[in-house]
KOLGU-4560 file (N, C-alpha, C; in nm, 3 decimals, padded with zeros to 5 digits):
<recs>
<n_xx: -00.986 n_yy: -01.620 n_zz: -01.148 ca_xx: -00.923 ca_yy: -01.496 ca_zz: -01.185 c_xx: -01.031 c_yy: -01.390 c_zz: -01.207 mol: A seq: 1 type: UNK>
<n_xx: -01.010 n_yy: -01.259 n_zz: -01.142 ca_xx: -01.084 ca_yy: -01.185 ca_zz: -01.168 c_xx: -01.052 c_yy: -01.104 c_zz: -01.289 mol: A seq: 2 type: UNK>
<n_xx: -01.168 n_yy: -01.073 n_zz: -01.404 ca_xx: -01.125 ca_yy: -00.997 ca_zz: -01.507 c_xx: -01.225 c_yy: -00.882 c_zz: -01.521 mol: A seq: 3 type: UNK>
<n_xx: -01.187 n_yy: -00.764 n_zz: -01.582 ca_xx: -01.287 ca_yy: -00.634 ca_zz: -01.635 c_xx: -01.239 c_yy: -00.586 c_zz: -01.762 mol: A seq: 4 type: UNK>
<n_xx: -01.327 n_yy: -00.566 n_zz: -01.835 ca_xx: -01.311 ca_yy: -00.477 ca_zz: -01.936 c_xx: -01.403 c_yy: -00.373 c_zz: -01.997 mol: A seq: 5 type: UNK>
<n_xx: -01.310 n_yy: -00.280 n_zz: -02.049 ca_xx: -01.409 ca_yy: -00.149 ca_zz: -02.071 c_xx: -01.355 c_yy: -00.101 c_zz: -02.171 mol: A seq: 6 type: UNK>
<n_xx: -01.418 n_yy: -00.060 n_zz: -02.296 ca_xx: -01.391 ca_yy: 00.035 ca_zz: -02.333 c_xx: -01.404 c_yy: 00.228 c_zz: -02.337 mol: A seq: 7 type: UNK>
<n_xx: -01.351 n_yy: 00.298 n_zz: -02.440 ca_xx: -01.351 ca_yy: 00.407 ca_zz: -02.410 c_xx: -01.315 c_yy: 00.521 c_zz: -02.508 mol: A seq: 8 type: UNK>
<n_xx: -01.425 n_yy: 00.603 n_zz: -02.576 ca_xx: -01.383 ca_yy: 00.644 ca_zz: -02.682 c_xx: -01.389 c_yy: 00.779 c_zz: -02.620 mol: A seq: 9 type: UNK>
<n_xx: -01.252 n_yy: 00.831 n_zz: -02.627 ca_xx: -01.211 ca_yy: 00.944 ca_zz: -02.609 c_xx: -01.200 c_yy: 01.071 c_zz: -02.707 mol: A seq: 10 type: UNK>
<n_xx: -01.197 n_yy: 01.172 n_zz: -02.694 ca_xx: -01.143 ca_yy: 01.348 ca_zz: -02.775 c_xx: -01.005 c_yy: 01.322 c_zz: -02.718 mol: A seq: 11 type: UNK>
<n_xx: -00.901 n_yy: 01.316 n_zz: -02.790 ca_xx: -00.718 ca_yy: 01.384 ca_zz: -02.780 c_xx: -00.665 c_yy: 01.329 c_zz: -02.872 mol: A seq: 12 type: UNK>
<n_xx: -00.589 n_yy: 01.396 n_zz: -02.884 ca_xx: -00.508 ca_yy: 01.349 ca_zz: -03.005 c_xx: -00.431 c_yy: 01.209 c_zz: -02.940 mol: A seq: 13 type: UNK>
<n_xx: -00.351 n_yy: 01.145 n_zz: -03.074 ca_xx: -00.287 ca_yy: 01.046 ca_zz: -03.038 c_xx: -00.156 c_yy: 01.073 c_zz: -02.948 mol: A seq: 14 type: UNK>
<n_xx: -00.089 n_yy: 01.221 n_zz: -02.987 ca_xx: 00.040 ca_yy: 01.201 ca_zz: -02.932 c_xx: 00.019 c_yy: 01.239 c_zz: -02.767 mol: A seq: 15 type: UNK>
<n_xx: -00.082 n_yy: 01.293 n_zz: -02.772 ca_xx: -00.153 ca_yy: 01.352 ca_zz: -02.591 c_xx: -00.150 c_yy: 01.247 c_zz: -02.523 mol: A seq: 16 type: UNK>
<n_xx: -00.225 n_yy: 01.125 n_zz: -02.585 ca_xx: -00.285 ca_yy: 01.035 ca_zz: -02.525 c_xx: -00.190 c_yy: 00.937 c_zz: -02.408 mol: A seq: 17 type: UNK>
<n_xx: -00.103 n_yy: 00.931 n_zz: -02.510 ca_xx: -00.009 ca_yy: 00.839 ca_zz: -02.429 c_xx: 00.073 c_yy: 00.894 c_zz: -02.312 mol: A seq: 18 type: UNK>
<n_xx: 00.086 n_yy: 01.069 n_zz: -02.330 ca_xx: 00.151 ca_yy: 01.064 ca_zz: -02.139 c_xx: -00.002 c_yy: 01.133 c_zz: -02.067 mol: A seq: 19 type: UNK>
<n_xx: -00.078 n_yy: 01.117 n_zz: -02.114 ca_xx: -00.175 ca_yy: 01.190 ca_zz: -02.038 c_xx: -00.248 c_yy: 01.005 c_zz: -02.008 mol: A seq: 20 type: UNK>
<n_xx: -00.244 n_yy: 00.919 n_zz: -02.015 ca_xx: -00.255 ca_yy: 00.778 ca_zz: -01.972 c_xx: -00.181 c_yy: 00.751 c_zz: -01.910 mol: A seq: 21 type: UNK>
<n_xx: -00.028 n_yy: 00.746 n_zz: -01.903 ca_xx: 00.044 ca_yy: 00.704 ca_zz: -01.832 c_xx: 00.005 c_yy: 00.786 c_zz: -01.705 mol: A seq: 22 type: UNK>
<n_xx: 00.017 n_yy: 00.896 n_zz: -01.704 ca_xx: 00.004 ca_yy: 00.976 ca_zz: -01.581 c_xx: -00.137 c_yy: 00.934 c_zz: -01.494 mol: A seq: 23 type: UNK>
<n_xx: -00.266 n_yy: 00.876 n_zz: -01.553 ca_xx: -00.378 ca_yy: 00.838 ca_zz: -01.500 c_xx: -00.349 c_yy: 00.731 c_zz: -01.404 mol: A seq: 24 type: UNK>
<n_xx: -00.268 n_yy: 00.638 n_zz: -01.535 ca_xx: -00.234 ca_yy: 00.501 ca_zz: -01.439 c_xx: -00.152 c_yy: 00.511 c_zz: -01.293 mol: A seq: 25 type: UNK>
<n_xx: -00.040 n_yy: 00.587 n_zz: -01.336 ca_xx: 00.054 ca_yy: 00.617 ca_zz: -01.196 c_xx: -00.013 c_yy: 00.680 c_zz: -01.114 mol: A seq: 26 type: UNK>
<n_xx: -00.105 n_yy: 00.786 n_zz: -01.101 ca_xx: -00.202 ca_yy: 00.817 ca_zz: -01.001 c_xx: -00.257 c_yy: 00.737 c_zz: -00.933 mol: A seq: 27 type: UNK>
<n_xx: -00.311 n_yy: 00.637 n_zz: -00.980 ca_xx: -00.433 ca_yy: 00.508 ca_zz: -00.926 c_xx: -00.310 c_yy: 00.398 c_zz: -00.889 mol: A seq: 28 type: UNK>
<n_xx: -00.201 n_yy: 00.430 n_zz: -00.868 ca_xx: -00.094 ca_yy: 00.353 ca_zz: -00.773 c_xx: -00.054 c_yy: 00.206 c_zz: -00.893 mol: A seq: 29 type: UNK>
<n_xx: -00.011 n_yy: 00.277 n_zz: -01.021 ca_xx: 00.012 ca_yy: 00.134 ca_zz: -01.106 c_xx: 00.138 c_yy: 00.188 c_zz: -01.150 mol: A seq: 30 type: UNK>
<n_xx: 00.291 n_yy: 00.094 n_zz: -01.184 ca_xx: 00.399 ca_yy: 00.080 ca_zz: -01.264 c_xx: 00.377 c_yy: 00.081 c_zz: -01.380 mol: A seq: 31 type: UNK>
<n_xx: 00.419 n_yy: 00.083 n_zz: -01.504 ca_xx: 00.426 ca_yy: 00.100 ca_zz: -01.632 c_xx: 00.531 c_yy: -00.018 c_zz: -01.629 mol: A seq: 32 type: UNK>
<n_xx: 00.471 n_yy: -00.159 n_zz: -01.718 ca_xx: 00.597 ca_yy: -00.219 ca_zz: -01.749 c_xx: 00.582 c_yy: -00.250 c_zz: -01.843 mol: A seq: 33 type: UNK>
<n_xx: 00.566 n_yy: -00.235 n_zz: -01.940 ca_xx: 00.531 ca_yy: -00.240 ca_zz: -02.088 c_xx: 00.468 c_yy: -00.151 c_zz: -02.137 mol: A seq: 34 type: UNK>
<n_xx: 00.505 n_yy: -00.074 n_zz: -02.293 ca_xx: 00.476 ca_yy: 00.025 ca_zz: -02.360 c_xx: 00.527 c_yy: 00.030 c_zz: -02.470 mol: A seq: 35 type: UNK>
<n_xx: 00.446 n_yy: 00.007 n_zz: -02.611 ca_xx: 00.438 ca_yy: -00.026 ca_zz: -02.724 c_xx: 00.421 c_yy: 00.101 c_zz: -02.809 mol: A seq: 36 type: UNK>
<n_xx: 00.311 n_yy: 00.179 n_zz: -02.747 ca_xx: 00.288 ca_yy: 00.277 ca_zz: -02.805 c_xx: 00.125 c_yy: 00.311 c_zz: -02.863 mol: A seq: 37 type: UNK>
<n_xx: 00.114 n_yy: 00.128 n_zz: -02.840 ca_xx: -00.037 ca_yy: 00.131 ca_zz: -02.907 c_xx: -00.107 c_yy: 00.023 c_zz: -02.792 mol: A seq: 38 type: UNK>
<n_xx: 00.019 n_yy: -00.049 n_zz: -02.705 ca_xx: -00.043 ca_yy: -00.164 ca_zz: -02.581 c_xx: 00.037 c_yy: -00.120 c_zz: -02.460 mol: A seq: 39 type: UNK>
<n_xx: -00.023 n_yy: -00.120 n_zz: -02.386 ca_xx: 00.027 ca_yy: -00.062 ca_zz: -02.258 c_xx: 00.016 c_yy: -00.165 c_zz: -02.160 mol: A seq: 40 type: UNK>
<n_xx: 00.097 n_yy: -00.205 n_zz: -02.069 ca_xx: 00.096 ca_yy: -00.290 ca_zz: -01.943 c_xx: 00.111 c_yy: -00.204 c_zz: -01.825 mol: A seq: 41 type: UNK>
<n_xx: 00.047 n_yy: -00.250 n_zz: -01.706 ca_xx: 00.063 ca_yy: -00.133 ca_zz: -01.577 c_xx: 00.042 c_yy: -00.277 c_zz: -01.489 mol: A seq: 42 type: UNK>
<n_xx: 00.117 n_yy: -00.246 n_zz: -01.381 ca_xx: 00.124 ca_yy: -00.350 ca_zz: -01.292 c_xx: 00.087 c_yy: -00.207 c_zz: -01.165 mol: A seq: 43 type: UNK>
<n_xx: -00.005 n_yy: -00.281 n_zz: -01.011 ca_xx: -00.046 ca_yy: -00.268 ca_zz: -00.931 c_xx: 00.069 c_yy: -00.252 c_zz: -00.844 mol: A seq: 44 type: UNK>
<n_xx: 00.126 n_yy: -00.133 n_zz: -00.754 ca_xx: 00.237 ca_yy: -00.130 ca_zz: -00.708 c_xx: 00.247 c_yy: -00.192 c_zz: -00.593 mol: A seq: 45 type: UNK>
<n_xx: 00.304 n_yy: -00.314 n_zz: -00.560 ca_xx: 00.298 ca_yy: -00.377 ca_zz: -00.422 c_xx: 00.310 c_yy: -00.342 c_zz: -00.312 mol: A seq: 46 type: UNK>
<n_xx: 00.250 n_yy: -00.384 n_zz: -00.187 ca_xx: 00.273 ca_yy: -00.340 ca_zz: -00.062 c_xx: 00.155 c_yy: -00.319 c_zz: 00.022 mol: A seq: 47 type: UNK>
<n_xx: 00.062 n_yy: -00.271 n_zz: -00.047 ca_xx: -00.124 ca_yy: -00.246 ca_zz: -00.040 c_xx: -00.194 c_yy: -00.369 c_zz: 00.058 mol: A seq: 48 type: UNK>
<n_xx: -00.180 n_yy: -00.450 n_zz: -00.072 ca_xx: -00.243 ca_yy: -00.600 ca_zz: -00.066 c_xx: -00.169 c_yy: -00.713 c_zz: -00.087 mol: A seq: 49 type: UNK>
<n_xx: -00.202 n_yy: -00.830 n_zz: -00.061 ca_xx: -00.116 ca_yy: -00.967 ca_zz: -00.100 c_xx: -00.096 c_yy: -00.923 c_zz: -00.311 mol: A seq: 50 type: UNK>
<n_xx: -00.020 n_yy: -01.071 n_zz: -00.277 ca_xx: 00.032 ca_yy: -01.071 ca_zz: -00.429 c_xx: -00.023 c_yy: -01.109 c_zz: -00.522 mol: A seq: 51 type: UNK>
<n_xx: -00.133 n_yy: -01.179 n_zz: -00.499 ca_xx: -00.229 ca_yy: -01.251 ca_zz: -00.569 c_xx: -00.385 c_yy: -01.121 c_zz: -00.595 mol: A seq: 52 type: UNK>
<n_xx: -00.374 n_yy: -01.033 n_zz: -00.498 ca_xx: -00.452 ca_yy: -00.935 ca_zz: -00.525 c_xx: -00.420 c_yy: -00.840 c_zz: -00.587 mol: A seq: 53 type: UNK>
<n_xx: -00.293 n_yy: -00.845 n_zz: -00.636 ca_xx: -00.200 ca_yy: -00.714 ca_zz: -00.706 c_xx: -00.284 c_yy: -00.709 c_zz: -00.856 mol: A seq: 54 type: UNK>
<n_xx: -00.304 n_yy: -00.594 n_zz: -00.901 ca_xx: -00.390 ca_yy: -00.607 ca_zz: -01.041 c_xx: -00.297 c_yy: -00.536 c_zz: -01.187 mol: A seq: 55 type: UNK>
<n_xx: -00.310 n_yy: -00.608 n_zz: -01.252 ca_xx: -00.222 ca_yy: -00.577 ca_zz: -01.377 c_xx: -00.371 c_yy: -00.534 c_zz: -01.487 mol: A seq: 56 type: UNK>
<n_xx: -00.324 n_yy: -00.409 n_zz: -01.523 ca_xx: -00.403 ca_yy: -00.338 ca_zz: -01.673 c_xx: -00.354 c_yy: -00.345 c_zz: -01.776 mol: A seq: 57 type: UNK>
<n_xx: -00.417 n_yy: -00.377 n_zz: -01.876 ca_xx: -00.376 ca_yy: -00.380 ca_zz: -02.037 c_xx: -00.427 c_yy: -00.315 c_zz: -02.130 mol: A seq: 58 type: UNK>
<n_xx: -00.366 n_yy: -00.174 n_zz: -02.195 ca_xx: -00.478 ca_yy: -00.086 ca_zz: -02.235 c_xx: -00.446 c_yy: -00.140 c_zz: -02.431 mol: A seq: 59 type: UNK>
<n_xx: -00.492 n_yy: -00.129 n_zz: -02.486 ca_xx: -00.501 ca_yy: -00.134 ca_zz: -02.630 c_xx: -00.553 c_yy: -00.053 c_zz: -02.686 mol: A seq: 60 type: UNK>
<n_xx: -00.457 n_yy: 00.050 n_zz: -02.773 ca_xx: -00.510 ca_yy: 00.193 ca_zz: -02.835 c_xx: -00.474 c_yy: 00.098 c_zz: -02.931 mol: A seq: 61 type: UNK>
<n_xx: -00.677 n_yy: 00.111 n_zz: -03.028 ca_xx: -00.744 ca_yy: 00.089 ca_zz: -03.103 c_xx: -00.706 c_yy: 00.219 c_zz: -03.270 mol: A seq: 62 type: UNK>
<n_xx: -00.603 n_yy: 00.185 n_zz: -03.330 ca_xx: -00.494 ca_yy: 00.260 ca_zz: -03.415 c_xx: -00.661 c_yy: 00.266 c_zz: -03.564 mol: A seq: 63 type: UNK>
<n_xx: -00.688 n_yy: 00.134 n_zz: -03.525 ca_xx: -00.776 ca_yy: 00.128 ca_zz: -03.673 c_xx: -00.873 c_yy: 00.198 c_zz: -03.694 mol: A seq: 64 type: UNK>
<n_xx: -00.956 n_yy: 00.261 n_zz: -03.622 ca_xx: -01.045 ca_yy: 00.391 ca_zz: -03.552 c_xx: -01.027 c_yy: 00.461 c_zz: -03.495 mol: A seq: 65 type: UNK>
<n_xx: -00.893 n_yy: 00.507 n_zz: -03.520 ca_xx: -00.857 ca_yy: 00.636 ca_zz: -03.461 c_xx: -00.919 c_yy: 00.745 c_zz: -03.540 mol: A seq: 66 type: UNK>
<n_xx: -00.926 n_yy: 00.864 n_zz: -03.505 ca_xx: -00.946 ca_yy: 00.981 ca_zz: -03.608 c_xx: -00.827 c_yy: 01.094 c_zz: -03.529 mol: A seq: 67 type: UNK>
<n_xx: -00.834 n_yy: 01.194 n_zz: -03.608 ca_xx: -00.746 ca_yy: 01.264 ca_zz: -03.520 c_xx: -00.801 c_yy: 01.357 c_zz: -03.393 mol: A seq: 68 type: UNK>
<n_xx: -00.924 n_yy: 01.340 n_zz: -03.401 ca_xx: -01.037 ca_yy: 01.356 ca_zz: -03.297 c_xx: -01.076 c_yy: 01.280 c_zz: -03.162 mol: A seq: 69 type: UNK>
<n_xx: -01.083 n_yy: 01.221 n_zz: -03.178 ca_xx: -01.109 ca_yy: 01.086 ca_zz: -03.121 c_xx: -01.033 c_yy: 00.968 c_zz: -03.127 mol: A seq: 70 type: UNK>
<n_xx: -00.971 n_yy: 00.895 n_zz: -03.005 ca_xx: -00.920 ca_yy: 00.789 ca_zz: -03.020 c_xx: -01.051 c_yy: 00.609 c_zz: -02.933 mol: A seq: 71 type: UNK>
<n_xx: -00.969 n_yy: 00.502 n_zz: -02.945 ca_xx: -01.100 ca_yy: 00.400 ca_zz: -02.927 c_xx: -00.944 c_yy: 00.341 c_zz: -02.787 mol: A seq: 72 type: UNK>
<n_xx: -00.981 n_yy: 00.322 n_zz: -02.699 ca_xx: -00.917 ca_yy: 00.215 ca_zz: -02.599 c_xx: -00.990 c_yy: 00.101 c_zz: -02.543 mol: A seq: 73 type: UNK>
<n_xx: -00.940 n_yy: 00.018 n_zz: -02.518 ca_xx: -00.969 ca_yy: -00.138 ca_zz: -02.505 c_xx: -00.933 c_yy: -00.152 c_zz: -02.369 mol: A seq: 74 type: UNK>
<n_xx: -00.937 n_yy: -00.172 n_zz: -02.253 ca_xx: -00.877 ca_yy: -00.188 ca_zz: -02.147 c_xx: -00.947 c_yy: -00.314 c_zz: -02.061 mol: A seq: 75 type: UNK>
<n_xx: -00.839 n_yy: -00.415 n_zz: -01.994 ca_xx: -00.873 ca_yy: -00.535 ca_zz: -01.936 c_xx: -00.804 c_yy: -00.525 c_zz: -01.816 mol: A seq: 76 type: UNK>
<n_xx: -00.855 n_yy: -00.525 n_zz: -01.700 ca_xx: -00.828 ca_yy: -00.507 ca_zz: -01.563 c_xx: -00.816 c_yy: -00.633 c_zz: -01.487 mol: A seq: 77 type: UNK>
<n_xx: -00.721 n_yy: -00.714 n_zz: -01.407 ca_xx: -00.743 ca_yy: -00.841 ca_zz: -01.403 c_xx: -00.645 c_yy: -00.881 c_zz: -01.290 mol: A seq: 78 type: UNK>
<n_xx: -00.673 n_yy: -00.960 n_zz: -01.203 ca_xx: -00.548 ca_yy: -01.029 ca_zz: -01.095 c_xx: -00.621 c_yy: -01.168 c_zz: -01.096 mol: A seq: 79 type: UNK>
<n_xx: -00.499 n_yy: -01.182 n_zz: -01.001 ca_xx: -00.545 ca_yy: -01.387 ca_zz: -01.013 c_xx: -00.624 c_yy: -01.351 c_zz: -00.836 mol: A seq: 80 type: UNK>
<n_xx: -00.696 n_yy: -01.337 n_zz: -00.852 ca_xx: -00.772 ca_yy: -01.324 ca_zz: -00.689 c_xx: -00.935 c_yy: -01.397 c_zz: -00.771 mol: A seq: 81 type: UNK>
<n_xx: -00.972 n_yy: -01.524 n_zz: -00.678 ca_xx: -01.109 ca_yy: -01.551 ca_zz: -00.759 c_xx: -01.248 c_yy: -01.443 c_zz: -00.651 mol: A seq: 82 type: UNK>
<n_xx: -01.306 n_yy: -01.413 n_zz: -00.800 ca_xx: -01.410 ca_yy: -01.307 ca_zz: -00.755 c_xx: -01.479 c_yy: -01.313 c_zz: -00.725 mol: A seq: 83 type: UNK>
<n_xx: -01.497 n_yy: -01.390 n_zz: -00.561 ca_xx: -01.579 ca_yy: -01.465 ca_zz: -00.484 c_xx: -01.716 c_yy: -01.346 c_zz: -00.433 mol: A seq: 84 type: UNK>
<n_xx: -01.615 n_yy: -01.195 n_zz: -00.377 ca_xx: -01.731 ca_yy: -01.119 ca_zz: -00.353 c_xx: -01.754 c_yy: -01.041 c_zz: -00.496 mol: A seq: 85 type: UNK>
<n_xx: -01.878 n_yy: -00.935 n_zz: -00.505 ca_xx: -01.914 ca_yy: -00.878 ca_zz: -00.633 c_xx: -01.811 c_yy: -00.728 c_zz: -00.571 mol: A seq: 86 type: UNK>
<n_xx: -01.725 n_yy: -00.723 n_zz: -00.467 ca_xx: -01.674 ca_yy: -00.587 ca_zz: -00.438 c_xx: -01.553 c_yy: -00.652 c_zz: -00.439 mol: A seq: 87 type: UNK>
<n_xx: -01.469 n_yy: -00.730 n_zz: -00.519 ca_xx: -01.302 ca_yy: -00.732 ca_zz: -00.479 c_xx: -01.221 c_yy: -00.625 c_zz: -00.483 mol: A seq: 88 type: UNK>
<n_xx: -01.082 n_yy: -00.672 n_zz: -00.461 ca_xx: -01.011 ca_yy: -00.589 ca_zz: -00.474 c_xx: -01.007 c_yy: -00.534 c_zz: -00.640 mol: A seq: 89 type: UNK>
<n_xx: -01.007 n_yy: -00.659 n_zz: -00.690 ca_xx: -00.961 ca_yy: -00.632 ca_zz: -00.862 c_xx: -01.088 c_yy: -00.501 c_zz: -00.933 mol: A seq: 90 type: UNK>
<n_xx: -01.221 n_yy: -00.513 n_zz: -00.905 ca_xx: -01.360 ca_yy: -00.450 ca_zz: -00.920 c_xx: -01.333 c_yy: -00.297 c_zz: -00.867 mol: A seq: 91 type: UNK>
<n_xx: -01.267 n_yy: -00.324 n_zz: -00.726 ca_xx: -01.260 ca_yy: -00.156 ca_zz: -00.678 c_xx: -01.138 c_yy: -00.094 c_zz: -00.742 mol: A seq: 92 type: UNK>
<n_xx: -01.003 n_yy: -00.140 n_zz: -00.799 ca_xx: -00.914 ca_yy: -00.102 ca_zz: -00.877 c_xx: -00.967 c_yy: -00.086 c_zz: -01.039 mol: A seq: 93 type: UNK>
<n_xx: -01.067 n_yy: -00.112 n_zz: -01.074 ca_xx: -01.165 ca_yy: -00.100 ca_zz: -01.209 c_xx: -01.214 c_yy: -00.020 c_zz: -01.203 mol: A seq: 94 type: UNK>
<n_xx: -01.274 n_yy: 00.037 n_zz: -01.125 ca_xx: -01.380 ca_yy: 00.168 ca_zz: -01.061 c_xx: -01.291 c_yy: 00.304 c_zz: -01.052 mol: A seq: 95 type: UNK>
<n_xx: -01.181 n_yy: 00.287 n_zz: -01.003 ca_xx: -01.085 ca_yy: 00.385 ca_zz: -00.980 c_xx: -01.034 c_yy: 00.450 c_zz: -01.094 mol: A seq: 96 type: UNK>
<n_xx: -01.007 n_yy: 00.324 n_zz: -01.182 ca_xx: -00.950 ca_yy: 00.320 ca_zz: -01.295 c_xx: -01.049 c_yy: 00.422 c_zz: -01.418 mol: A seq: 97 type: UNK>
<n_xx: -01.175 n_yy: 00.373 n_zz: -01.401 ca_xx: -01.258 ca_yy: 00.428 ca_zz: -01.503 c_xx: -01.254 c_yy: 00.554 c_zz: -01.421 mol: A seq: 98 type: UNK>
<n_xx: -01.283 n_yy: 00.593 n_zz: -01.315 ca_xx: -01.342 ca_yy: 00.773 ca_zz: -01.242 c_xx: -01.209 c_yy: 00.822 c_zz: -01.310 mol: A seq: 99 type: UNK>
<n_xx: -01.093 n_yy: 00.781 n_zz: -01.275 ca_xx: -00.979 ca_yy: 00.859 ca_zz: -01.324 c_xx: -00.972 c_yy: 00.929 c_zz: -01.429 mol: A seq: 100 type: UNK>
<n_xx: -00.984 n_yy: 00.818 n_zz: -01.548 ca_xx: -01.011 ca_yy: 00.838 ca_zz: -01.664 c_xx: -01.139 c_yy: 00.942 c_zz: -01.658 mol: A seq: 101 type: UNK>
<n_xx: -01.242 n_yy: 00.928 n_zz: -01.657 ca_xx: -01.340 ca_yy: 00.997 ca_zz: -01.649 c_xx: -01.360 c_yy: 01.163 c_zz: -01.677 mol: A seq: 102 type: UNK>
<n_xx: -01.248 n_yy: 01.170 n_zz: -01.553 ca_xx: -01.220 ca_yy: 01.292 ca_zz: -01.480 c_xx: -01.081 c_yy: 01.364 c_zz: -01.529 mol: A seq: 103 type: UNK>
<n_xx: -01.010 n_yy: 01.314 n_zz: -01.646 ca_xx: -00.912 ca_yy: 01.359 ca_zz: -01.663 c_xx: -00.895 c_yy: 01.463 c_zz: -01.737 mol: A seq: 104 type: UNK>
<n_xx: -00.845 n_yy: 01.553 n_zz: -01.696 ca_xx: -00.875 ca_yy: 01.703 ca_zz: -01.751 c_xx: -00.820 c_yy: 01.725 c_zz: -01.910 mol: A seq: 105 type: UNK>
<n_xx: -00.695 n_yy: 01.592 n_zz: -01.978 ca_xx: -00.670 ca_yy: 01.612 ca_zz: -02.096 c_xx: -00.744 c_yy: 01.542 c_zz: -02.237 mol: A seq: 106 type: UNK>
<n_xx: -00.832 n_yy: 01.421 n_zz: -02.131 ca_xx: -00.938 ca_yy: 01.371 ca_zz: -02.248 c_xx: -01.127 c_yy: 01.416 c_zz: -02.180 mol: A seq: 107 type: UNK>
<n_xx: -01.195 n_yy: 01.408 n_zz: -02.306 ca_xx: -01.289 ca_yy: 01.374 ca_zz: -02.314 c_xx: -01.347 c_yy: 01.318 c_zz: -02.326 mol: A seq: 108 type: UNK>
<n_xx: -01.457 n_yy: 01.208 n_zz: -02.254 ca_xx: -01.498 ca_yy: 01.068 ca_zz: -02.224 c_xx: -01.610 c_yy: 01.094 c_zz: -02.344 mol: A seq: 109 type: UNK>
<n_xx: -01.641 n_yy: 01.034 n_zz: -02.468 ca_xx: -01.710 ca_yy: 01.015 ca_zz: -02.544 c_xx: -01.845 c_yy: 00.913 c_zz: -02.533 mol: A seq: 110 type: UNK>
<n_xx: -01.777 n_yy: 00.799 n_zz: -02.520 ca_xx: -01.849 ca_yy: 00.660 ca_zz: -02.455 c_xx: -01.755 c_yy: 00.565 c_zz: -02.360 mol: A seq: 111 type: UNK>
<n_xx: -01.841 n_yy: 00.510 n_zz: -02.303 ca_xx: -01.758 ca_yy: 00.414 ca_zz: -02.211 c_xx: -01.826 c_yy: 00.277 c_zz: -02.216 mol: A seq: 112 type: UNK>
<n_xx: -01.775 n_yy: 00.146 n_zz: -02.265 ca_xx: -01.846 ca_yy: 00.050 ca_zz: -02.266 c_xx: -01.778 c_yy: -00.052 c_zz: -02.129 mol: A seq: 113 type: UNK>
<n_xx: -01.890 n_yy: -00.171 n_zz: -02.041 ca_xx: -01.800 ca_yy: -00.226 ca_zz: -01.947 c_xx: -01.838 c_yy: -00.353 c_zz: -01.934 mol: A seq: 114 type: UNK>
<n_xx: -01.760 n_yy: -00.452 n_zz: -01.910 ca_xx: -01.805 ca_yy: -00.621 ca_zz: -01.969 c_xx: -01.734 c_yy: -00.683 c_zz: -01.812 mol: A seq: 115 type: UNK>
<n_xx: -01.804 n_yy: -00.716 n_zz: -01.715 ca_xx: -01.700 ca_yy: -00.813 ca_zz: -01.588 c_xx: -01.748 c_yy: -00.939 c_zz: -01.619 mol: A seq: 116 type: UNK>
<n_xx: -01.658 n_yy: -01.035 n_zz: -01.615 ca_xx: -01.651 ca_yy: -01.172 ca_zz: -01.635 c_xx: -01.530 c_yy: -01.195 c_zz: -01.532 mol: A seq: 117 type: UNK>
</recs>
């Protein structure tokens, strides 16, 4: 199984955060199927790639270090595809994922931390 994780300490408020995320994810071609408010699920929209390459995100807004300045996200990027090359599919849907974010005109990228296993 391929997995990524990154974090990401952002500038927006909390109530911004959550459609100005959703809208990142649906750009980079992901469903919303779960939404907590503080855990987010996004599934990879089929049709692209096989099914086993389809990549599911799990974001975790980090409530306990929030400020009203700054929020903390947790995000784990992951399909069952084993990550035979260092360029999979799951790695280049990680990459996308972070520029998006990056680049999003309603947050400000503070730090970005990134862990592939």
């Amino acid at each position: 199984m391929a997995r990524y994780t990154c974090s990401f300490n952002v500038s927006i408020s909390l109530e911004r955060l959550q459609p100005s995320l959703i809208e990142v994810l649906q750009s980079c071609n992901f469903d919303i199927i779960y939404d907590t408010g503080d855990y987010l699920m996004a599934r990879e929209i089929p049709g692209h790639v096989t099914f086993a390459k389809l990549v599911t995100v799990e974001v975790l807004i980090d409530k306990s270090v929030t400020t009203p300045q700054e929020v903390q996200m947790h995000f784990v990027i992951k399909n069952e595809e084993l990550p035979l090359q260092l360029d999979n599919h799951c790695y280049q849907m990680f990459q996308v994922v972070q520029s998006e974010i990056a680049k999003n005109e309603h947050c400000q990228l503070m730090e970005n931390e990134n862990v592939a296993s």
